[in-house]
N, CA, C and O of each residue as an XYZ file, in Angstrom:
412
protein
N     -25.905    -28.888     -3.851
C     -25.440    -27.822     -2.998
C     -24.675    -26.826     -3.866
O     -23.727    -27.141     -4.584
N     -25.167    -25.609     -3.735
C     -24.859    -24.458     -4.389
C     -23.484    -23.970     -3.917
O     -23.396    -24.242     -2.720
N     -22.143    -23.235     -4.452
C     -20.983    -22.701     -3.411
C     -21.363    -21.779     -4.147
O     -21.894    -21.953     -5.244
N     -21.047    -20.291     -3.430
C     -21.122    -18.774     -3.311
C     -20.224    -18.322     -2.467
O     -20.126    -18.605     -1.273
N     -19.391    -17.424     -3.263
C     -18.830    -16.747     -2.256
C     -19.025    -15.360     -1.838
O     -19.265    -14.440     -2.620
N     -18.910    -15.251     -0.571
C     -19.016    -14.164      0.104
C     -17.831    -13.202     -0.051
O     -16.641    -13.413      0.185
N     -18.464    -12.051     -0.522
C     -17.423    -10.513     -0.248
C     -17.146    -10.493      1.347
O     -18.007    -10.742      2.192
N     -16.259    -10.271      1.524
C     -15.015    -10.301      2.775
C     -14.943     -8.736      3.264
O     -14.348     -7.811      2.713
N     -15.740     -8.718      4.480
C     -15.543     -6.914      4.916
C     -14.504     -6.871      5.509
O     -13.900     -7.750      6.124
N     -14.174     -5.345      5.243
C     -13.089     -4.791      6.059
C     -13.367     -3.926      6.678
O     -13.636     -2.826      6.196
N     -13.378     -4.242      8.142
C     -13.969     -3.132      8.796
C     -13.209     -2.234      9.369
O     -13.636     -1.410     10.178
N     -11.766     -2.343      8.910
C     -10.891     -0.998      8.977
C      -9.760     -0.648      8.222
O      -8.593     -0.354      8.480
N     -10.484     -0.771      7.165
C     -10.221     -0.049      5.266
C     -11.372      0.692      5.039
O     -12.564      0.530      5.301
N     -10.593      1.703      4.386
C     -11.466      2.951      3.912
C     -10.751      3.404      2.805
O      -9.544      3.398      2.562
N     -11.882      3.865      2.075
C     -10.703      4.775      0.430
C     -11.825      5.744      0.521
O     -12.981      5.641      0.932
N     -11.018      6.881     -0.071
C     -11.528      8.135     -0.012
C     -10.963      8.723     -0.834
O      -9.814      8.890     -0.426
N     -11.133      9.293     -2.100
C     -10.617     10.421     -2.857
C      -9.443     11.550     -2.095
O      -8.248     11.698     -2.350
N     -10.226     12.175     -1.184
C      -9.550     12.879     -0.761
C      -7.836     12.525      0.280
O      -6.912     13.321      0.442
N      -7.928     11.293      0.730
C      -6.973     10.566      1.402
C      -5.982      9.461      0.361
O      -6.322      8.494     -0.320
N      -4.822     10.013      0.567
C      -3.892      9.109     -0.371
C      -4.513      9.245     -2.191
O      -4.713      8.236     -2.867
N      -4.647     10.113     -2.513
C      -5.598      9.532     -3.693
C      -6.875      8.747     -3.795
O      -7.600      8.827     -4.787
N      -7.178      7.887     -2.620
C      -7.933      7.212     -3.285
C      -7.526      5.564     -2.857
O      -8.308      4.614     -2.884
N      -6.289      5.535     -2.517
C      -5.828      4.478     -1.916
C      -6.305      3.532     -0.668
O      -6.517      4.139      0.382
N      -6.486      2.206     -0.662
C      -7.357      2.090      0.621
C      -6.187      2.501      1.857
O      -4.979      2.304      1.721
N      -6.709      3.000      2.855
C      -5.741      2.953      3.730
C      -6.586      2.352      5.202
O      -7.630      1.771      4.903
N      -6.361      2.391      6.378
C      -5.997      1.824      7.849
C      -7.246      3.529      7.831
O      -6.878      4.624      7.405
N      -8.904      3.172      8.514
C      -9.754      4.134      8.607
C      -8.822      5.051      9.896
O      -8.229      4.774     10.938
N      -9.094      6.131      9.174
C      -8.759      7.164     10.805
C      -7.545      7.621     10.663
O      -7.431      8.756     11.127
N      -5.960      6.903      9.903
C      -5.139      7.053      9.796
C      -4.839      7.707      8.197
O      -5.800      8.003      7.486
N      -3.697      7.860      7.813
C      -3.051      7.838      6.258
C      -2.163      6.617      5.943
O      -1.429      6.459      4.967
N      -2.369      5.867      6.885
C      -1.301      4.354      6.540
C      -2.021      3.531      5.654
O      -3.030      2.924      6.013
N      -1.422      3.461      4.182
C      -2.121      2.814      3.080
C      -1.766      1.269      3.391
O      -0.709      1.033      3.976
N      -2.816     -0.030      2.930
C      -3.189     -0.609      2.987
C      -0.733     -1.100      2.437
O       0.210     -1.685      2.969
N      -0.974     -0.440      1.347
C       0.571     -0.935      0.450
C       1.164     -0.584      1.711
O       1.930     -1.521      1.936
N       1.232      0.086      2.491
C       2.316      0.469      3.452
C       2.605     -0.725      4.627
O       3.723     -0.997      5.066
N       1.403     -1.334      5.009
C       1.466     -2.113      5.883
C       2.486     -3.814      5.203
O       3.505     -4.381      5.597
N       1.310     -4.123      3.833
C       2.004     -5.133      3.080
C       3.741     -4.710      2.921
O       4.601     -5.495      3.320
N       4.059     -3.506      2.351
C       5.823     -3.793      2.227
C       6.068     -3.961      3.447
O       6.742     -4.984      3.567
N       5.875     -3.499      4.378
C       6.428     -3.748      5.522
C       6.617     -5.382      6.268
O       7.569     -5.636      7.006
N       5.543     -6.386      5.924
C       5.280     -7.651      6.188
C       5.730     -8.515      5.058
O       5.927     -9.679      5.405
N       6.014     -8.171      3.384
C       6.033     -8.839      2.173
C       7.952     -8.469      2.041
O       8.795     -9.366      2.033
N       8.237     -7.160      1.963
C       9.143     -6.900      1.556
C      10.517     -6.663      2.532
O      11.704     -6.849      2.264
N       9.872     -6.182      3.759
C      11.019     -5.615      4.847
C      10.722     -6.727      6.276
O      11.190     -6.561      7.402
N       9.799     -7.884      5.818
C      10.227     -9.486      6.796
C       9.475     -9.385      8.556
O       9.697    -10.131      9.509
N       8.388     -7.950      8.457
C       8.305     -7.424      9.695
C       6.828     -8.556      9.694
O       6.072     -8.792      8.752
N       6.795     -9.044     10.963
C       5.982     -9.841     11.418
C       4.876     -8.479     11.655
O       5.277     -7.319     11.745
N       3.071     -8.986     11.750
C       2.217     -8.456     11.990
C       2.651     -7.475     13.557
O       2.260     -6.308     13.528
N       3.193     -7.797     14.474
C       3.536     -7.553     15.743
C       4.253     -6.501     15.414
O       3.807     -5.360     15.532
N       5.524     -6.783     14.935
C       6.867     -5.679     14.409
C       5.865     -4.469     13.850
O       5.834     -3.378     14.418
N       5.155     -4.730     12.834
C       4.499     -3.733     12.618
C       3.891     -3.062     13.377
O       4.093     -1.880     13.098
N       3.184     -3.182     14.278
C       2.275     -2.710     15.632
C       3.479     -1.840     16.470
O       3.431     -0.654     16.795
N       4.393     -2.658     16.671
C       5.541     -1.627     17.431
C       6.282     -0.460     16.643
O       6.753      0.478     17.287
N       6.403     -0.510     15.104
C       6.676      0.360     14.613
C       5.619      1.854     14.042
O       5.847      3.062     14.098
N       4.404      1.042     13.498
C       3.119      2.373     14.036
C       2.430      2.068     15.242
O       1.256      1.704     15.313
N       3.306      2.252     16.288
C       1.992      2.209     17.580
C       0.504      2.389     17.483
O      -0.243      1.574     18.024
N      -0.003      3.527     16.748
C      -1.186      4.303     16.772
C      -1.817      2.907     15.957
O      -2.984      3.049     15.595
N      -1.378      1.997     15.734
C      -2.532      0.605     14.885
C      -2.252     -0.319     16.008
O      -1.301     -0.449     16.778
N      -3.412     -0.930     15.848
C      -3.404     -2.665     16.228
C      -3.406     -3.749     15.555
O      -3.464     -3.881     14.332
N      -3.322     -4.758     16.592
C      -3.310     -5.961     15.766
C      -4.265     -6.275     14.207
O      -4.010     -6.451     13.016
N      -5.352     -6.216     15.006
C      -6.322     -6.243     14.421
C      -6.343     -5.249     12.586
O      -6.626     -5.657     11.460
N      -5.971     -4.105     13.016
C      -6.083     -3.351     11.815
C      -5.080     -3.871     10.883
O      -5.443     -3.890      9.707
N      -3.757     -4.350     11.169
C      -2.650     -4.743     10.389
C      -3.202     -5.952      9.860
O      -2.697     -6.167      8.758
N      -4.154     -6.964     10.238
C      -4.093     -8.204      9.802
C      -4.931     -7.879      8.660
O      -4.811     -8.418      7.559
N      -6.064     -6.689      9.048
C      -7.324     -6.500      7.600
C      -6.573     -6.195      6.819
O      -6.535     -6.814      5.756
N      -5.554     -4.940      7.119
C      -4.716     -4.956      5.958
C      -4.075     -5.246      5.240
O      -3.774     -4.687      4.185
N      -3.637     -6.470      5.810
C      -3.195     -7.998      5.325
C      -3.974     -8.642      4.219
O      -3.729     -8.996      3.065
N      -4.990     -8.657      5.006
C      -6.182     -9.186      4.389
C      -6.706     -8.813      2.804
O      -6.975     -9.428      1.772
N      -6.676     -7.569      3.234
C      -6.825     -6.396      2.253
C      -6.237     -6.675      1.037
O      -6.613     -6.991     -0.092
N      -5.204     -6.462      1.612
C      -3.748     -7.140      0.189
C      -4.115     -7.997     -0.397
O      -4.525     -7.707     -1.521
N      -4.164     -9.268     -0.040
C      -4.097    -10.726     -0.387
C      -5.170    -10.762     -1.184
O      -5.133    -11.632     -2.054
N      -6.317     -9.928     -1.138
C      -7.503    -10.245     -1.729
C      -7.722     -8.862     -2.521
O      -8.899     -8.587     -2.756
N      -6.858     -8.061     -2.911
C      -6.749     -7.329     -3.689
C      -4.734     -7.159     -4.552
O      -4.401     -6.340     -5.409
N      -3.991     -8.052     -4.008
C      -3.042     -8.231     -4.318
C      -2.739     -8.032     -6.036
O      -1.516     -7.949     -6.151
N      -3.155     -7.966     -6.892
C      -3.019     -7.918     -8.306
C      -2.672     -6.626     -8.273
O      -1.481     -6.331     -8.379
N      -3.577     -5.716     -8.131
C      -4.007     -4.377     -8.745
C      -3.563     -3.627     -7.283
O      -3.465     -2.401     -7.241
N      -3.314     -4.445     -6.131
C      -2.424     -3.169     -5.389
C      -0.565     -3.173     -5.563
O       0.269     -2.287     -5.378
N      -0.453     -4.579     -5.991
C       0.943     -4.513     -6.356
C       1.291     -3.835     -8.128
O       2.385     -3.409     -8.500
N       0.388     -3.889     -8.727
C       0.544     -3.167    -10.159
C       0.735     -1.733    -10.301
O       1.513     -1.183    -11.080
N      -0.194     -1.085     -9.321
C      -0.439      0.221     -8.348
C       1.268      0.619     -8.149
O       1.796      1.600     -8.673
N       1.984     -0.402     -7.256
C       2.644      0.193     -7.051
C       4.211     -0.084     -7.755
O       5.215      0.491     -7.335
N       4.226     -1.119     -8.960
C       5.072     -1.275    -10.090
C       5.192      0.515    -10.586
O       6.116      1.320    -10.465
N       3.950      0.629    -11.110
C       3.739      1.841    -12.106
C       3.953      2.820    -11.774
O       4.307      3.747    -12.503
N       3.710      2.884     -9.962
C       4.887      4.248     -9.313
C       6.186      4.151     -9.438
O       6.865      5.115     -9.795
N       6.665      3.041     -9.175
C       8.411      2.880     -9.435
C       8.829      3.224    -10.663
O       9.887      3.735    -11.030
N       7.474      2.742    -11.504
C       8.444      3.097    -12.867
C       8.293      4.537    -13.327
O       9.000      5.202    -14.083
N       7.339      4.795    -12.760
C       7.365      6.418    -12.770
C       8.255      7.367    -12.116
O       8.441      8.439    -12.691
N       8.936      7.105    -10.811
C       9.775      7.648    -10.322
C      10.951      7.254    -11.706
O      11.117      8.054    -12.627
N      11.421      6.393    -11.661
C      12.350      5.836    -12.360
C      12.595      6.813    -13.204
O      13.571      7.552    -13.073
N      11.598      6.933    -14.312
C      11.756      8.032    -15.609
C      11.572      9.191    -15.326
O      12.049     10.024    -16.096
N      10.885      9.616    -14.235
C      11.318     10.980    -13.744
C      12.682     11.263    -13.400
O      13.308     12.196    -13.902
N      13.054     10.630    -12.724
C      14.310     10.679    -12.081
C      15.781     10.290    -13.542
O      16.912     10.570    -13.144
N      15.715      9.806    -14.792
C      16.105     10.130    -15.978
C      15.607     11.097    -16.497
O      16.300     11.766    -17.263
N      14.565     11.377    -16.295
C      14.498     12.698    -17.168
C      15.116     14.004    -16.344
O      15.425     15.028    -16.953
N      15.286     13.862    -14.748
C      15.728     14.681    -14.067
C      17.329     15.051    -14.186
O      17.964     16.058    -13.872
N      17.704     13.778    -14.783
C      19.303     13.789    -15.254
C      19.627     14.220    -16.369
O      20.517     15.038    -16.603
N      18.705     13.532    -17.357
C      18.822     14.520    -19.212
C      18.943     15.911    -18.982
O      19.747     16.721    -19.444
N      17.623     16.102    -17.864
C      18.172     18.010    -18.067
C      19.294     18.538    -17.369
O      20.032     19.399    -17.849
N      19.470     17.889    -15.919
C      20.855     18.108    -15.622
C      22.150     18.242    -16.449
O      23.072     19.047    -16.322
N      22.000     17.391    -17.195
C      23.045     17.228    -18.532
C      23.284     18.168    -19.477
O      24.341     18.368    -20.076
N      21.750     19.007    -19.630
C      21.904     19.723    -20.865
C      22.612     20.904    -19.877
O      23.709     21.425    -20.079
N      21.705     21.181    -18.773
C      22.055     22.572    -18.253
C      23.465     22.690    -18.301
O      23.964     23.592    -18.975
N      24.283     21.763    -17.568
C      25.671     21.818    -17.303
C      26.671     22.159    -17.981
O      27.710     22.799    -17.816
N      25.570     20.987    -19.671
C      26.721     21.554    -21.035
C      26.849     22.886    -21.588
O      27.658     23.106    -22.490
């Protein structure tokens, strides 16, 4: 007996260049796939909590996006390391020049 695994659809994830970059997000909406995960990973909000805080989703869409995560979890949490650290050094370099101007 052979095991194979099957690619896992999401039938409400979409990426599009033109939306978020490129980011998968929640089809129909701009709520990125990362938006739903911090909200359930980082800020403790049950799938539900989430639903009451973007009304305009359902159950259903929050869990793919769940889904989404978990099975793209590497490279959507790296995604969003490399923004932090990008704000980060923007936001020093936003102070170096503050510094010079002042002096």
């Amino acid at each position: 007996m052979s095991t194979s695994v099957k690619e896992i659809q999401h039938p409400y994830i979409t990426m599009d260049k033109e939306i978020r970059g490129g980011e998968p997000v929640i089809a129909g909406t701009g709520i990125r796939v990362l938006d739903i995960a911090i909200r359930y990973e980082v800020m403790g909000m049950s799938p539900e909590d989430v639903v009451i805080a973007l009304p305009h989703l359902n159950l259903s869409q929050v869990h793919d996006a769940l889904s989404y995560y978990y099975e793209h979890k590497n490279r959507i949490d790296k995604t969003w390391k490399d923004a932090i650290r990008n704000a980060e050094a923007l936001r020093k370099l936003r102070s170096s020049v503050l510094v010079l101007v002042r002096s």
